[in-house]
VEXFITOR-373891 format. One record per residue (C-alpha): x, y negated, z. Coordinates in Angstrom, 3 decimals. Example, Ala and Ser with C-alpha at 12.3 -4.5 7.8 and 13.67 -1.06 7.14 Angstrom:
! VEXFITOR-373891
{kolkol {12.300 4.500 7.800}},
{kolkol {13.670 1.060 7.140}},
//
This chain:
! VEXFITOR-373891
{kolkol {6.867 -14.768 16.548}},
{kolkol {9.049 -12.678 18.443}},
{kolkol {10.112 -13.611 21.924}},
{kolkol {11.441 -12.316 25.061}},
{kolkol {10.977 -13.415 28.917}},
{kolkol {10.724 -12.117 32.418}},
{kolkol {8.153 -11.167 33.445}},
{kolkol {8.103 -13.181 36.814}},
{kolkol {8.445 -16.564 35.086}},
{kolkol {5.980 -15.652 32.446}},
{kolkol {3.807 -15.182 35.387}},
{kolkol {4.205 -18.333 36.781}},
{kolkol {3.582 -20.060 34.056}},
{kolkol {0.126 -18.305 33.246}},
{kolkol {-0.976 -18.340 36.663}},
{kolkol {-0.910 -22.472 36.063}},
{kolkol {-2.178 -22.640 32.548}},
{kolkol {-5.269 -19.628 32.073}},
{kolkol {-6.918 -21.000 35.860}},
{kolkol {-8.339 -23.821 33.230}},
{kolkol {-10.030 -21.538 30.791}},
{kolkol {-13.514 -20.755 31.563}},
{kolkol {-14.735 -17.218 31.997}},
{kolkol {-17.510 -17.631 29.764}},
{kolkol {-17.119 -19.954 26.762}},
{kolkol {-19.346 -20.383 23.701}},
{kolkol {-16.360 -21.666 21.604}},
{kolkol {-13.884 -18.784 21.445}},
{kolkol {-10.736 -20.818 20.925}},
{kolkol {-11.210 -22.204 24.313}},
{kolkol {-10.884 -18.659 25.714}},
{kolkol {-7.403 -18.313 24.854}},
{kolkol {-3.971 -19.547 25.602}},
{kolkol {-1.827 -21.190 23.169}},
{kolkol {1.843 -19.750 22.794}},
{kolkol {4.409 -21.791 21.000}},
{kolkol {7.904 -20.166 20.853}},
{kolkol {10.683 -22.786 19.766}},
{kolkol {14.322 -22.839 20.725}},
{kolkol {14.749 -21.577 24.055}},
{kolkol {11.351 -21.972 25.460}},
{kolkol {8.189 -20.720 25.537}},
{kolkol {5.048 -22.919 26.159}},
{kolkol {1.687 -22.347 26.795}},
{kolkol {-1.256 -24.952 26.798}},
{kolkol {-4.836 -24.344 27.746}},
{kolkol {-7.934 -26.462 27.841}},
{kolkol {-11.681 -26.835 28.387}},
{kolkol {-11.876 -30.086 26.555}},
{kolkol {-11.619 -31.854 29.260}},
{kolkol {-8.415 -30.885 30.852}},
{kolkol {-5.791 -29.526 29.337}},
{kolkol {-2.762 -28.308 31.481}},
{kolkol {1.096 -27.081 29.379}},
{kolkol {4.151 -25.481 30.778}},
{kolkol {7.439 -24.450 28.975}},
{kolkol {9.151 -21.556 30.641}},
{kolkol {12.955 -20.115 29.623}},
{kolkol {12.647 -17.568 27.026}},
{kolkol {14.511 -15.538 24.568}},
{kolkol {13.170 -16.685 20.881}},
{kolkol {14.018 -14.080 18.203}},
{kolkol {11.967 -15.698 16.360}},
{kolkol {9.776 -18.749 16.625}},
{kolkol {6.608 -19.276 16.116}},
{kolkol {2.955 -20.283 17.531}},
{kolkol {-0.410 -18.106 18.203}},
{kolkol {-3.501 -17.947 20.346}},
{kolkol {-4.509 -14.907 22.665}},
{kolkol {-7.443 -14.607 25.051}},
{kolkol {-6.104 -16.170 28.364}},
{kolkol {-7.027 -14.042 31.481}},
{kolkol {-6.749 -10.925 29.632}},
{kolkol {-3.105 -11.965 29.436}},
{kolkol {-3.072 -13.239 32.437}},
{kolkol {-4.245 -9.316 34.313}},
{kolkol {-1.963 -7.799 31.667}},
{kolkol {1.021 -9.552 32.840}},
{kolkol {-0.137 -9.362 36.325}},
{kolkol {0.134 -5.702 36.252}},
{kolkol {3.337 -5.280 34.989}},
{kolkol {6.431 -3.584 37.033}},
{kolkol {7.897 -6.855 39.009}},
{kolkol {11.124 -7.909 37.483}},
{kolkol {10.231 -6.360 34.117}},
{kolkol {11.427 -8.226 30.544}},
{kolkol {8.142 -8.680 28.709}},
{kolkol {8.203 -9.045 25.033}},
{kolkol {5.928 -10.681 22.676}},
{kolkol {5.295 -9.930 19.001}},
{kolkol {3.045 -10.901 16.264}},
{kolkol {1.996 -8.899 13.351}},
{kolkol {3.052 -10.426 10.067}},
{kolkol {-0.164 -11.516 8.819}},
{kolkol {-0.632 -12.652 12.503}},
{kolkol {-3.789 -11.024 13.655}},
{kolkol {-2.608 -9.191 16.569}},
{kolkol {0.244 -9.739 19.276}},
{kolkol {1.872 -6.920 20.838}},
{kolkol {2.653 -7.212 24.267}},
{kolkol {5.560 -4.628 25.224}},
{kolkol {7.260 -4.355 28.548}},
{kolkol {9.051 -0.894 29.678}},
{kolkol {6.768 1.991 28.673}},
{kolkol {3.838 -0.171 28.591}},
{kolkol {2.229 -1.486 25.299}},
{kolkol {-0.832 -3.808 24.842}},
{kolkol {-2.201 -5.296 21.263}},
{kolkol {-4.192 -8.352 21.549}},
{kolkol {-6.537 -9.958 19.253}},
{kolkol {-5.255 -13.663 18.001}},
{kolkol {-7.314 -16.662 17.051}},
{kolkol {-5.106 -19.044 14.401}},
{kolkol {-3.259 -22.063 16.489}},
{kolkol {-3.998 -24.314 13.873}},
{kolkol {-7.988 -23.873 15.418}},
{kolkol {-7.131 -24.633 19.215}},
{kolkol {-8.198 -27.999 19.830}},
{kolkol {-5.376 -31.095 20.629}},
{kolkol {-7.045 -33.373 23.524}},
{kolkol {-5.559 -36.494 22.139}},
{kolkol {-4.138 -38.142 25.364}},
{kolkol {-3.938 -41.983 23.187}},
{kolkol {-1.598 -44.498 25.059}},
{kolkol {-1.076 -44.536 28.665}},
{kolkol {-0.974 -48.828 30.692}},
{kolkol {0.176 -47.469 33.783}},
{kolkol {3.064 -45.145 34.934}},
{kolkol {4.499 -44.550 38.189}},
{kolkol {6.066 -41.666 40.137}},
{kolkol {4.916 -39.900 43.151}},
{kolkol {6.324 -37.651 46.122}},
{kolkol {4.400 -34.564 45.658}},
{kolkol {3.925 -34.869 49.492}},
{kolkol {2.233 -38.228 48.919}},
{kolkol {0.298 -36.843 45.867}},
{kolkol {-0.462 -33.794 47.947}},
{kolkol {-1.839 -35.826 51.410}},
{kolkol {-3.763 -38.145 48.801}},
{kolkol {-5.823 -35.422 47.594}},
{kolkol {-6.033 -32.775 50.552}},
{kolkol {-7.478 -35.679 52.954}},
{kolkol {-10.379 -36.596 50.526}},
{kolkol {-11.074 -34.037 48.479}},
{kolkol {-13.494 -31.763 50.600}},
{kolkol {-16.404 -35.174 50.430}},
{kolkol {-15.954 -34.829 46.737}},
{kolkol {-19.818 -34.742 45.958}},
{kolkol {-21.447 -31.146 43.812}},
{kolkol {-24.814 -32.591 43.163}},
{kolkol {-24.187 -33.381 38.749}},
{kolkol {-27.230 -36.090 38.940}},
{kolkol {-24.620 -38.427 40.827}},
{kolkol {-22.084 -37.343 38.808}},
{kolkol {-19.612 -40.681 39.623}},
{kolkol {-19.169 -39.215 42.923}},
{kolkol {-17.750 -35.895 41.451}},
{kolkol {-14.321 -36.819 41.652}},
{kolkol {-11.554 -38.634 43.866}},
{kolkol {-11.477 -42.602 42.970}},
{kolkol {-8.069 -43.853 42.926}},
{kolkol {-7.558 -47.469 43.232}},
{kolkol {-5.276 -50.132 44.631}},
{kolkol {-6.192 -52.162 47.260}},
{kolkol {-4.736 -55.424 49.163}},
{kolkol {-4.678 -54.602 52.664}},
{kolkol {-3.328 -57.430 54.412}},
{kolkol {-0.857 -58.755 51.530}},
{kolkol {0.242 -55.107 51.153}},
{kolkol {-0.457 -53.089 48.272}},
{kolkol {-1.892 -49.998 48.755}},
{kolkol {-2.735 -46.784 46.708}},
{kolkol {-6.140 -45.421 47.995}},
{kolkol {-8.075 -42.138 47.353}},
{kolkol {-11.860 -42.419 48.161}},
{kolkol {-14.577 -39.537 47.948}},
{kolkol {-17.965 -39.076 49.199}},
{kolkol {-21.327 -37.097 48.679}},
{kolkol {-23.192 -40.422 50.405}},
{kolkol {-23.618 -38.205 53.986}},
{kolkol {-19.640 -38.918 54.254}},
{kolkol {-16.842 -40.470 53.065}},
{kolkol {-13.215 -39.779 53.501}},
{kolkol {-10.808 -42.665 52.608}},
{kolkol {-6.372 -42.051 52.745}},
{kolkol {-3.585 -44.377 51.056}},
{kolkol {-0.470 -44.565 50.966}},
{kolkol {1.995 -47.884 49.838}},
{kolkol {1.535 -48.287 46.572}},
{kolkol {4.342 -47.136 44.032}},
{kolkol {5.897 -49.553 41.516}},
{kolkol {4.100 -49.391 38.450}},
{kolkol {0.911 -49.215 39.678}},
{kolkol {-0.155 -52.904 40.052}},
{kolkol {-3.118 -53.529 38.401}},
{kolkol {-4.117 -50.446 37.500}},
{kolkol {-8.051 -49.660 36.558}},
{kolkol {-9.921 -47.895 39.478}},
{kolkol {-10.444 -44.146 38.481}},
{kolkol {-12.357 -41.386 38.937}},
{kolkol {-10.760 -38.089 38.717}},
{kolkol {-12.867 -34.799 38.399}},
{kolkol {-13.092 -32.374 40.759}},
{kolkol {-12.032 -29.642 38.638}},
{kolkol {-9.182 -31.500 38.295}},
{kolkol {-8.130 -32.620 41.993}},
{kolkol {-8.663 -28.710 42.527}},
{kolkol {-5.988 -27.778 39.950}},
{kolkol {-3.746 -30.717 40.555}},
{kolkol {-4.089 -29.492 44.468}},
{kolkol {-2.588 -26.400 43.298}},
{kolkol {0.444 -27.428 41.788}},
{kolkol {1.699 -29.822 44.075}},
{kolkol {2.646 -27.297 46.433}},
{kolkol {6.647 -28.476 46.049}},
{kolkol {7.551 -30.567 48.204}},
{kolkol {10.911 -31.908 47.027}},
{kolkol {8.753 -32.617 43.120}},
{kolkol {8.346 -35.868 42.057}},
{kolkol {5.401 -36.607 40.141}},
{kolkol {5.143 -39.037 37.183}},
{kolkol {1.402 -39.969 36.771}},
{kolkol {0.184 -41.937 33.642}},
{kolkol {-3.068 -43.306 33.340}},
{kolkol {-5.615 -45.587 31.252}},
{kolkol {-9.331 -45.937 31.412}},
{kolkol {-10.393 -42.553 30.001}},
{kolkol {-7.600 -40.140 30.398}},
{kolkol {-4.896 -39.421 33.462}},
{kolkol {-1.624 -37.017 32.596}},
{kolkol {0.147 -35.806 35.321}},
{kolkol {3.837 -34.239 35.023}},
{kolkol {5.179 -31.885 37.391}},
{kolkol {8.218 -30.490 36.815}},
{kolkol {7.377 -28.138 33.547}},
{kolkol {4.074 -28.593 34.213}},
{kolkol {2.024 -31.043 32.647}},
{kolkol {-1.602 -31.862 33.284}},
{kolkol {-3.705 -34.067 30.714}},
{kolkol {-7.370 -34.947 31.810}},
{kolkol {-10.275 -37.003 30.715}},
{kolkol {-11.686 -39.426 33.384}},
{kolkol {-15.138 -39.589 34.765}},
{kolkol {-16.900 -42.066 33.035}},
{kolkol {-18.808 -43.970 35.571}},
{kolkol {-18.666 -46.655 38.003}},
{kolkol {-17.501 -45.785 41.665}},
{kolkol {-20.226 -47.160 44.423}},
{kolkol {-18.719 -49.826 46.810}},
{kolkol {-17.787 -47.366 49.273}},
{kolkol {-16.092 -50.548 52.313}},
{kolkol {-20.046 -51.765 52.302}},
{kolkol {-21.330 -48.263 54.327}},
{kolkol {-17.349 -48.144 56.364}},
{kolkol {-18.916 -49.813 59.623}},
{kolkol {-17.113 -52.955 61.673}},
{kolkol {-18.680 -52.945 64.606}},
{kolkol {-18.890 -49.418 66.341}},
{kolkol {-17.921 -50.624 69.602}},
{kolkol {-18.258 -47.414 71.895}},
{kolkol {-14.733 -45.436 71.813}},
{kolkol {-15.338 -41.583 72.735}},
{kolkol {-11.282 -39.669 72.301}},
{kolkol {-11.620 -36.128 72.094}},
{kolkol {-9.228 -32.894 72.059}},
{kolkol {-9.427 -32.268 69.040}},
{kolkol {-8.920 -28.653 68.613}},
{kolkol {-11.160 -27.746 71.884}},
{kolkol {-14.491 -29.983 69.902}},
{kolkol {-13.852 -28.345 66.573}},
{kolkol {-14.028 -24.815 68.314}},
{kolkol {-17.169 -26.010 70.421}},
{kolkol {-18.658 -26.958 67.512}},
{kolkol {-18.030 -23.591 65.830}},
{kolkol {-19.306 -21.798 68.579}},
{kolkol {-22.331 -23.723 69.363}},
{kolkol {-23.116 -23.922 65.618}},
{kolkol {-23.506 -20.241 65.072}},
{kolkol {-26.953 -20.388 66.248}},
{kolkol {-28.303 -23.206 64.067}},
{kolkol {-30.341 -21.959 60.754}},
{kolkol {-28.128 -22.254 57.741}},
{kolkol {-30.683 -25.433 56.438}},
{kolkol {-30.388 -27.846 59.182}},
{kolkol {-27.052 -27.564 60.846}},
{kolkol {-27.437 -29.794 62.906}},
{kolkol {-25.242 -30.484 65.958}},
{kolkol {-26.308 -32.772 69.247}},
{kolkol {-23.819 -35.182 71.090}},
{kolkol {-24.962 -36.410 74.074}},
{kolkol {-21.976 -38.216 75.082}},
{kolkol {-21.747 -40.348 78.486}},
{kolkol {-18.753 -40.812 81.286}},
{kolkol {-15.852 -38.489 80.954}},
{kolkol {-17.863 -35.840 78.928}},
{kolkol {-19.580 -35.086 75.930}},
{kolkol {-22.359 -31.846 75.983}},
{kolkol {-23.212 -29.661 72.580}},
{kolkol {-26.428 -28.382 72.114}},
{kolkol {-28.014 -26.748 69.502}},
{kolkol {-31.458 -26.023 69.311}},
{kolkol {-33.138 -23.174 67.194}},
{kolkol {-36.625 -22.008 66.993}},
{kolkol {-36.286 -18.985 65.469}},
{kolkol {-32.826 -17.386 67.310}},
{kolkol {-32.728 -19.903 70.311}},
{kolkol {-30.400 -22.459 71.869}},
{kolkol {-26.695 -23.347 72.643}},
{kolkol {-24.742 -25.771 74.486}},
{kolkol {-21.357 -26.349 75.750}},
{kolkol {-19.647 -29.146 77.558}},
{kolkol {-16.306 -30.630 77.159}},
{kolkol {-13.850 -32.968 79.065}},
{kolkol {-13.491 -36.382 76.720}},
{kolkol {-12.060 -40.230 77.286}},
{kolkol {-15.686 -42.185 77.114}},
{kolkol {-16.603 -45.201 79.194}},
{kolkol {-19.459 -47.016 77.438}},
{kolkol {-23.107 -46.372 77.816}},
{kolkol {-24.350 -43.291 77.530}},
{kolkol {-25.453 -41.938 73.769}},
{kolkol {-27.345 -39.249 71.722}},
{kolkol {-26.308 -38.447 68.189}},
{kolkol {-26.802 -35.807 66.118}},
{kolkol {-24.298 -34.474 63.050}},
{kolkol {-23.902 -31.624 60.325}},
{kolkol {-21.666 -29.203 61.786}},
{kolkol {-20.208 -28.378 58.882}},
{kolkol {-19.239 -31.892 58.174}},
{kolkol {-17.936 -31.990 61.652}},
{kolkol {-15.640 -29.251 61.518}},
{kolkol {-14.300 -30.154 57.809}},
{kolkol {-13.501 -33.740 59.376}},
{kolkol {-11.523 -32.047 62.156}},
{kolkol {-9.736 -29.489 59.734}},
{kolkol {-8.103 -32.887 58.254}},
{kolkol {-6.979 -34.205 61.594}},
{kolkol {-3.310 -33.702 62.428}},
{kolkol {-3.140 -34.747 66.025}},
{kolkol {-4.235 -33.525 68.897}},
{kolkol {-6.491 -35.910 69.458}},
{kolkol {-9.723 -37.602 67.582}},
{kolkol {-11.434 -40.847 67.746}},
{kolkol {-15.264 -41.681 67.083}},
{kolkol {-15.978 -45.329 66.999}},
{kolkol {-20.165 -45.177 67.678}},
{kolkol {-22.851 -47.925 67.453}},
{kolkol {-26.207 -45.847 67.842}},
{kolkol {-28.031 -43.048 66.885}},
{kolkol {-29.033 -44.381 63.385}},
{kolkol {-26.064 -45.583 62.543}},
{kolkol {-22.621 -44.423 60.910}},
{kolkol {-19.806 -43.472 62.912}},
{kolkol {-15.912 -43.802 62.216}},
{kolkol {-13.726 -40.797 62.651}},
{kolkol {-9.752 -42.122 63.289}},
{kolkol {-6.767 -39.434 62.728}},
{kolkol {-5.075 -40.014 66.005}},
{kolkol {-1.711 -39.422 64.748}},
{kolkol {-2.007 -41.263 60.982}},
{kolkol {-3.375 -44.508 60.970}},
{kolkol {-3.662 -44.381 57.034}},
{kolkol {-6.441 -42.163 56.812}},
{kolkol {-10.683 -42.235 57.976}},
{kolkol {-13.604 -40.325 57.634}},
{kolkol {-17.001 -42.008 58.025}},
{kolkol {-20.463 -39.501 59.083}},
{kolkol {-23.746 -40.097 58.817}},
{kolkol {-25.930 -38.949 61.672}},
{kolkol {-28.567 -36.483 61.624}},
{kolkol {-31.814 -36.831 63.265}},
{kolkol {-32.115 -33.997 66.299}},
//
């Protein structure tokens, strides 16, 4: 194999591909990056078994051909390179070693035989639709920080991705939650995807997908079955195994009757919250609301550093309440919020409470209280 690229879309292409391959692996194939050199392109695939992700980039083939070479060491060699630099590529005939030669520079890497890197068999594919990246992107980006991280649960270590009839309209929902809260977005559902199975996608996966969706003017084709999901954007294509597991019934704990409305500035709480918070210990967290006409008070209370509280101007006319949250949890909710405003719906103390995205009506975030 002989090829020739620059060095800037060689790059690219590694930065998406070698972020899959695991820094310590006890199968060495999976450490490395397959190259296959054919007509005018160059494409790499990596995988950890359970997601695989490919791009083709434009490349000068002298000669074609197909290797594997240890991903991230790649990766920093290419990285280091002069920008705009032509990088070229070369195997050894009996196709041990690749030489890696750009300017003055010259690096010989060990290879691993392609015919050993493993093929995650994608099978056949029910459903296929396409996606505004932007869509794809708000999908993800509003749900994914509930994704839970405890493995015993592991059905709630993904996004689930359903459709749902919402008043005769179809719509195509993302749900996550670690069971202290849930965020829930959707957006009309795109042809193609009637009927579709519910799905879980890993996190690992929503992470690298989150990545690549960065385009806004990308479409996205999405094909998916019951164990596997493939996602093509632009060059890029993204192959992943499902989590096998059934999602809880997440609209049984989204409450109906919170009756008291409290509207907040939204960027004057989340900065209360920050401040206040710094004095809690790390373990507890834990924020208190006591909310009543026209204002809302933070307090935190720590025995071993002392206490904090701060008032704040907000819309509330129903009886006066006490209610305690994770501040953490607070402050991710309000990182998600795009308008300047933010609605709690409350019931009591003990009870869940619905957070409402002023300015976009598709999305909601539902927190459990704390005790304080």
């Amino acid at each position: 194999m002989r090829v020739i690229l620059e060095r800037s879309n060689l790059l690219k292409s590694l930065n998406h591909v070698h972020r899959v391959v695991e820094r310590r692996n006890t199968i060495p194939i999976l450490s490395n990056v397959l190259l296959s050199a054919e007509g005018a392109t160059l494409e790499m695939k990596a995988t950890d078994l359970d997601l695989e992700v490919t791009e083709a980039t434009p490349a000068k083939v002298e000669r074609g051909g197909a290797t594997t070479v240890p991903a991230h060491l790649l990766y920093d060699i290419v990285r280091k390179l002069a920008d705009g630099a032509e990088v070229m590529l070369k195997t050894d005939e009996d196709g041990n070693a690749m030489t890696v030669t750009s300017g003055r520079s010259s690096f010989r890497l060990q290879c691993l035989p392609q015919s050993d890197f493993p093929e995650l068999s994608a099978g056949s594919f029910s459903h296929i639709f396409r996606l505004d990246s932007v869509a794809l992107k708000g999908l993800i980006e509003k749900t994914q920080f509930a994704i839970s991280t405890e493995e015993t649960r592991y059905y709630l270590n993904g996004i689930y991705l359903h459709t749902h009839d919402a008043d005769g309209k179809l719509k195509l929902r993302s749900v996550a939650t670690d069971g202290h809260r849930l965020a829930r977005a959707e957006i009309d559902a795109p042809a193609g995807s009637e009927g579709m199975p519910g799905i879980i996608i890993p996190r690992k996966t929503v992470s690298e997908l989150q990545k690549l969706v960065d385009d806004p003017d990308v479409a996205v084709t999405t094909e998916l079955s019951d164990t596997k999901i493939r996602f093509t954007i632009g060059s890029v294509v993204l192959t992943s195994k499902l989590i096998d597991g059934t999602f809880p019934d997440y609209q049984r704990v989204i409450p109906t009757g919170n009756d008291k409305k409290l509207i907040i500035d939204r960027q004057s709480f989340a900065a209360a919250v920050d401040r206040v918070s710094t004095i809690s210990s790390e373990r507890g967290r834990a924020v208190k609301l006591s909310i009543g006409e026209g204002q809302v008070t933070l307090a935190v209370n720590n025995p071993d550093s002392g206490s904090a509280t701060e008032e704040l101007a907000a819309d509330y006319s129903s009886d006066a309440i006490e209610i305690g949250f994770n501040a953490r949890y607070l402050l991710d909710v309000a990182a998600q919020l795009t308008g300047t405003e933010a609605k709690f719906m409350l019931a009591d103390a003990g009870s869940p409470t619905l957070i409402h995205d002023m300015a976009d009506e598709t999305t909601l975030y539902v927190l459990m209280p704390m005790r304080v």
